[in-house]
C-alpha positions in Angstrom: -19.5 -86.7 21.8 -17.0 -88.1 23.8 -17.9 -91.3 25.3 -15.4 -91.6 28.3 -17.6 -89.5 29.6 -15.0 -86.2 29.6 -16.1 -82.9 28.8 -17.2 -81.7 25.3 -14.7 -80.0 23.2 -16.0 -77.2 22.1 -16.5 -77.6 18.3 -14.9 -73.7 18.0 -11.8 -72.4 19.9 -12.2 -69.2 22.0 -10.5 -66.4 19.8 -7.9 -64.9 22.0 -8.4 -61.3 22.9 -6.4 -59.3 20.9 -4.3 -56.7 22.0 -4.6 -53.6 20.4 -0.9 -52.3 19.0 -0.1 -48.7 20.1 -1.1 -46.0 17.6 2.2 -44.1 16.8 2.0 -40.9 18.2 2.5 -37.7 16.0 5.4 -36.1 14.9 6.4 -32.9 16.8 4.4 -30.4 16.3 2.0 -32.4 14.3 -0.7 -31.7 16.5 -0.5 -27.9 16.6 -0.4 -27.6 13.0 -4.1 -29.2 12.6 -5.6 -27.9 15.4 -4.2 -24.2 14.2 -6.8 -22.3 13.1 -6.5 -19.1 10.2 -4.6 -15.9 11.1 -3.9 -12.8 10.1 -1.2 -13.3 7.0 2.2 -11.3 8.0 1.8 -8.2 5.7 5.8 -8.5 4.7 5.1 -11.8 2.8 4.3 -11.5 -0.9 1.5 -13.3 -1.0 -1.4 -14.0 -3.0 -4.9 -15.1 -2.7 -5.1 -19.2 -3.2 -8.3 -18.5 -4.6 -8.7 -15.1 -6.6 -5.1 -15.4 -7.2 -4.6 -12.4 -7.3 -1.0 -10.4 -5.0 -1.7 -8.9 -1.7 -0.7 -5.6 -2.9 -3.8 -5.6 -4.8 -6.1 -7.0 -2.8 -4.9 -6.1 0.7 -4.6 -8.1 4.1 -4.7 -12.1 3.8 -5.8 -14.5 6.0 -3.3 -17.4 5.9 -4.6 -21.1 6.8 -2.7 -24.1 8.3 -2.0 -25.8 4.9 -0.5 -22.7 3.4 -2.8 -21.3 1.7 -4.5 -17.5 1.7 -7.2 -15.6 1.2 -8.5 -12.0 0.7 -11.5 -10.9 1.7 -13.4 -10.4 -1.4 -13.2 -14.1 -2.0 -14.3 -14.6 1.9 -17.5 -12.5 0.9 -18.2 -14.4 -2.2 -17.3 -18.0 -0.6 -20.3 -16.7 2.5 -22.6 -15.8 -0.1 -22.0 -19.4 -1.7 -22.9 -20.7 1.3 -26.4 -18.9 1.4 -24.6 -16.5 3.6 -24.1 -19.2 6.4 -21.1 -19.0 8.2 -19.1 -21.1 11.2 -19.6 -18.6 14.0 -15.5 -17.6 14.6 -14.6 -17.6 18.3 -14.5 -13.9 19.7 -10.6 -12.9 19.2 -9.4 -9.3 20.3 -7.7 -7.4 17.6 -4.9 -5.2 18.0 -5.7 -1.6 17.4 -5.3 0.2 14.1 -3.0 3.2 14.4 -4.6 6.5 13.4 -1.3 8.2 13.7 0.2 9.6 10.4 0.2 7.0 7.0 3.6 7.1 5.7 7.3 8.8 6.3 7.2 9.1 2.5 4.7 12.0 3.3 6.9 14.0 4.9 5.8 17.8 5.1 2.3 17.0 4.1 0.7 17.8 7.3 -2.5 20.0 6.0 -2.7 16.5 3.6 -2.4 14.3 5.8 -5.4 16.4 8.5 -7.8 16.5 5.5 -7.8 13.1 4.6 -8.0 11.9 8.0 -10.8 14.0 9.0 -12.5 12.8 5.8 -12.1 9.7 6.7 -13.6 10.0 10.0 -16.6 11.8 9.3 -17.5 9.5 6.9 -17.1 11.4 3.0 -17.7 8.9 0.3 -16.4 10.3 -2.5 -12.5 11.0 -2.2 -10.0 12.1 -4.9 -6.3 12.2 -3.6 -4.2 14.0 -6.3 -1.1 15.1 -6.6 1.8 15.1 -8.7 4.2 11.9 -9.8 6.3 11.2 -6.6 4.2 13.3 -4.2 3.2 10.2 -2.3 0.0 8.8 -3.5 0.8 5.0 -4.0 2.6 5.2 -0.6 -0.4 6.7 1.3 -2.3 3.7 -0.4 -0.4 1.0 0.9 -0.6 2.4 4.4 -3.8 2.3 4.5 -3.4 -1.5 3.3 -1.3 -2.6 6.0 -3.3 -1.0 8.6 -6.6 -2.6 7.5 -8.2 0.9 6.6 -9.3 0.1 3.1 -9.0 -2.2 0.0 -7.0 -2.0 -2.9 -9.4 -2.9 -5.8 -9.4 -2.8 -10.0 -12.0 -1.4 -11.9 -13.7 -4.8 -12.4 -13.6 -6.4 -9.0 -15.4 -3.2 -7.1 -18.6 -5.8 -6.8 -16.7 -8.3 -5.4 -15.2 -5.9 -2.7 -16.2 -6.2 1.3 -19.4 -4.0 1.6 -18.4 -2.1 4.5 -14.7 -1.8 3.3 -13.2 2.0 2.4 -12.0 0.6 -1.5 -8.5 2.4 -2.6 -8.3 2.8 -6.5 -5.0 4.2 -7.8 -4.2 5.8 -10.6 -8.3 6.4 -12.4 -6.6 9.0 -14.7 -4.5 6.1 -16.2 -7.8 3.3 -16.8 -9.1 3.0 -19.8 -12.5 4.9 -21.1 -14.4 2.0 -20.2 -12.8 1.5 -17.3 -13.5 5.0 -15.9 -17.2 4.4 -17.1 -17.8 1.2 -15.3 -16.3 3.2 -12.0 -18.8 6.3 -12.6 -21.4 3.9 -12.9 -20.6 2.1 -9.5 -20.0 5.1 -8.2 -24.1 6.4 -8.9 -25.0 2.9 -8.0 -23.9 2.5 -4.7 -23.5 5.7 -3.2 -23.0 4.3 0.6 -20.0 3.2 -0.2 -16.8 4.7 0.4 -13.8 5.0 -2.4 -11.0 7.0 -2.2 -9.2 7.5 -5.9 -5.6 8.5 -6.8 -4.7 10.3 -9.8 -1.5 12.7 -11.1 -2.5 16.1 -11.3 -1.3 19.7 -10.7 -2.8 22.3 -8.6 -6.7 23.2 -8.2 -7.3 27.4 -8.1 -10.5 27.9 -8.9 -13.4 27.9 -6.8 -15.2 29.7 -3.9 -13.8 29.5 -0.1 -16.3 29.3 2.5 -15.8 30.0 6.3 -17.4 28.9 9.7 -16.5 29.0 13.1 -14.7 25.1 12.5 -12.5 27.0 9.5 -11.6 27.7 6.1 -13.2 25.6 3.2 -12.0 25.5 -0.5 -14.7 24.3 -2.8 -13.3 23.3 -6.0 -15.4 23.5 -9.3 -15.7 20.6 -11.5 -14.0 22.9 -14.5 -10.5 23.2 -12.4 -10.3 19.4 -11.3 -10.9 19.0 -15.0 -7.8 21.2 -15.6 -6.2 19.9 -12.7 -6.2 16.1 -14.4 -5.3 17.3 -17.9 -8.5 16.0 -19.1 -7.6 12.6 -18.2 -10.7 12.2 -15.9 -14.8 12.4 -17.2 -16.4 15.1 -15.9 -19.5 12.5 -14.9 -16.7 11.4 -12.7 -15.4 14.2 -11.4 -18.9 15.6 -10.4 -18.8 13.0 -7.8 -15.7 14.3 -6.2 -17.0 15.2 -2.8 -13.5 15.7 -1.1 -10.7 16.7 -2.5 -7.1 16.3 -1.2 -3.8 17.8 -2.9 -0.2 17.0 -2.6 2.6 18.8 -3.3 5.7 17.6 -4.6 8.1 17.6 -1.8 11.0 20.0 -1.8 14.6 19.4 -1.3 14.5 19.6 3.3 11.3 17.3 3.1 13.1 14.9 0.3 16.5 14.9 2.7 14.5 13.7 5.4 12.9 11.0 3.2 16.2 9.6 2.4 17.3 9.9 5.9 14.1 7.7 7.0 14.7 5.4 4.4 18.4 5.2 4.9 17.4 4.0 8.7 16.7 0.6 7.6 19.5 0.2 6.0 22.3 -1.1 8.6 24.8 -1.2 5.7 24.8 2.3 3.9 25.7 5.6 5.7 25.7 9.0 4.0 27.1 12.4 4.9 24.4 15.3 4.7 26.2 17.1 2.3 25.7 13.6 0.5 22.2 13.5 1.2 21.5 16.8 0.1 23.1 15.8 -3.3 20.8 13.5 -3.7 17.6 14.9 -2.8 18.5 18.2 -4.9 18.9 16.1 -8.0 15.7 14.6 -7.1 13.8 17.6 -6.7 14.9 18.6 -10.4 12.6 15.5 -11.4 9.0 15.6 -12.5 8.8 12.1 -10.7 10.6 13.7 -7.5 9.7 11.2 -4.6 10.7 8.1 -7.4 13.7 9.5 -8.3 14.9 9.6 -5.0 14.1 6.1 -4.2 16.0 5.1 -7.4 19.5 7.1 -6.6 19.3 6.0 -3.1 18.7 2.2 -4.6 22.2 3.1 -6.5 24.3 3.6 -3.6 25.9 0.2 -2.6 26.9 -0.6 1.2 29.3 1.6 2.8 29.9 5.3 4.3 30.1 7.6 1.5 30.2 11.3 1.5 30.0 13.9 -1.0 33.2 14.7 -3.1 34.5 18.0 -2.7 36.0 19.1 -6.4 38.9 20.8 -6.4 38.9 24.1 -8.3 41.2 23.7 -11.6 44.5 25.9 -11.1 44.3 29.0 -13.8 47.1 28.5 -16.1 50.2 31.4 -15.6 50.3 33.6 -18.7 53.7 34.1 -20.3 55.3 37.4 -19.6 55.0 39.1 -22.6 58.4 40.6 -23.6 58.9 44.6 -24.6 59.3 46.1 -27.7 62.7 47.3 -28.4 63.0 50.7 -29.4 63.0 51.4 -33.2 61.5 48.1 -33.5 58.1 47.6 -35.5 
């Protein structure tokens, strides 16, 4: 206490208001990278799924996140049903429309194909088998329906894990294994709602009865000539599911011409004559593997304008005169 009578110092200073520093503000473009939500992956990136790990090509469209990463949608249906099937309500986003229009300019010329499949598509047939020789188009057809969102590549042992409402693509059932084919059949009797459409080689289908109506022709195969049709290489407990079947025909040399001229589009650096062209696509159409030996002699033809060489008909070689016999010569 002071006794001159002043005022009392307090026995604690006042602690000065401190001022607050300013926070550094974010980087450009900082801000838009954590407030971006997921979006559809770009289908040209070869991606694969952060989670399943497994290509896009297998598993179809991705969803890409902010951080990098991807996922299919098998893994988004397994990571909802983790959840107890409790999922952040996703603000309402318009999607662009899926084109119906034809799948592929490697299916060139396949129109009655190509009308079948669609239809069976659209009136909902569960039970698909596309066949068709090596090179008709099948893989090709697949990935279309990838891109556009109308269906899931799956393997033999991650049809459970699929979407439930997605159309599931399976390529090539004639080359799985025994047990492989078994464990499709028995999905197949399982879950008959669902929709699969299968690829597999095979030649043409002749036998069975053809039905008419006022909508058309039908051609109902029996089980014995898809057998045939397959080489064998398919159960017949599988192919008694078969509800639709669609065949393609190896393409012939105009339709594999106009192939290599689509695919020649999108290449800026290569030009071919026609003559050139209809080189190729003849050689081509000499292969059992027709539509994949065309992609591999176009993929052998470096930058440039090239046309077809014209050989020049080898010169017949003059005989010697021959010289006459003198008279009373032998």
């Amino acid at each position: 206490m002071d006794v001159s009578g002043g005022q009392v110092a307090p026995a604690v200073a006042p602690v000065e208001a401190r001022k607050e520093e300013p926070r550094p503000k974010p980087e450009e473009g900082e801000g838009a990278f954590i407030e971006r939500g997921p979006t559809r992956a770009d289908p040209s990136l070869e991606a694969w799924c952060s989670f399943c790990c497994r290509p896009r090509s297998e598993v179809g469209a991705l969803v890409a996140g902010p951080a990098g990463a991807f996922i299919c949608s098998s893994c988004i249906g397994e990571s909802s049903a983790l959840l107890g099937g409790v999922a952040p309500v996703a603000p309402a986003v318009r999607r662009a429309p899926v084109s119906r229009s034809s799948v592929s300019f490697e299916l060139v010329g396949q129109v009655t194909a190509r009308e079948r499949l669609e239809r069976g598509l659209e009136t909902g047939v569960r039970r698909m088998l596309l066949l068709g020789p090596e090179g008709s188009g099948k893989s090709t057809w697949i990935r279309e329906l990838v891109e556009q969102g109308r269906g899931v590549l799956v393997s033999s042992d991650s049809l459970d894990r699929a979407p439930a409402d997605a159309v599931l693509l399976v390529e090539d059932v004639d080359r799985l294994s025994p047990a492989e084919q078994s464990a499709l059949g028995v999905f197949l009797t399982r879950y008959p709602e669902r929709t699969v459409l299968m690829t597999s080689r095979g030649g043409a289908v002749d036998s069975g009865p053809v039905l008419v109506s006022d909508s058309g022709r039908l051609f109902v195969p029996t089980t014995a000539a898809l057998s045939e049709a397959v080489g064998g290489a398919l159960p017949v407990a599988l192919l008694e599911q078969v509800q639709l079947l669609v065949s393609l025909e190896a393409p012939g040399i105009e339709d594999l011409v106009e192939i290599a001229r689509r695919r020649l589009a999108s290449r800026e650096d290569c030009r071919l004559s026609d003559e050139a062209l209809t080189a190729l696509a003849t050689e081509a159409a000499r292969s059992s593997r027709s539509g994949h030996e065309l992609q591999a002699l176009l993929a052998r033809v470096p930058p440039g304008t090239w046309r077809l060489e014209v050989k020049k008909k080898a010169k017949a070689k003059a005989k010697p005169a021959r010289r006459g016999r003198r008279k009373g010569t032998s």
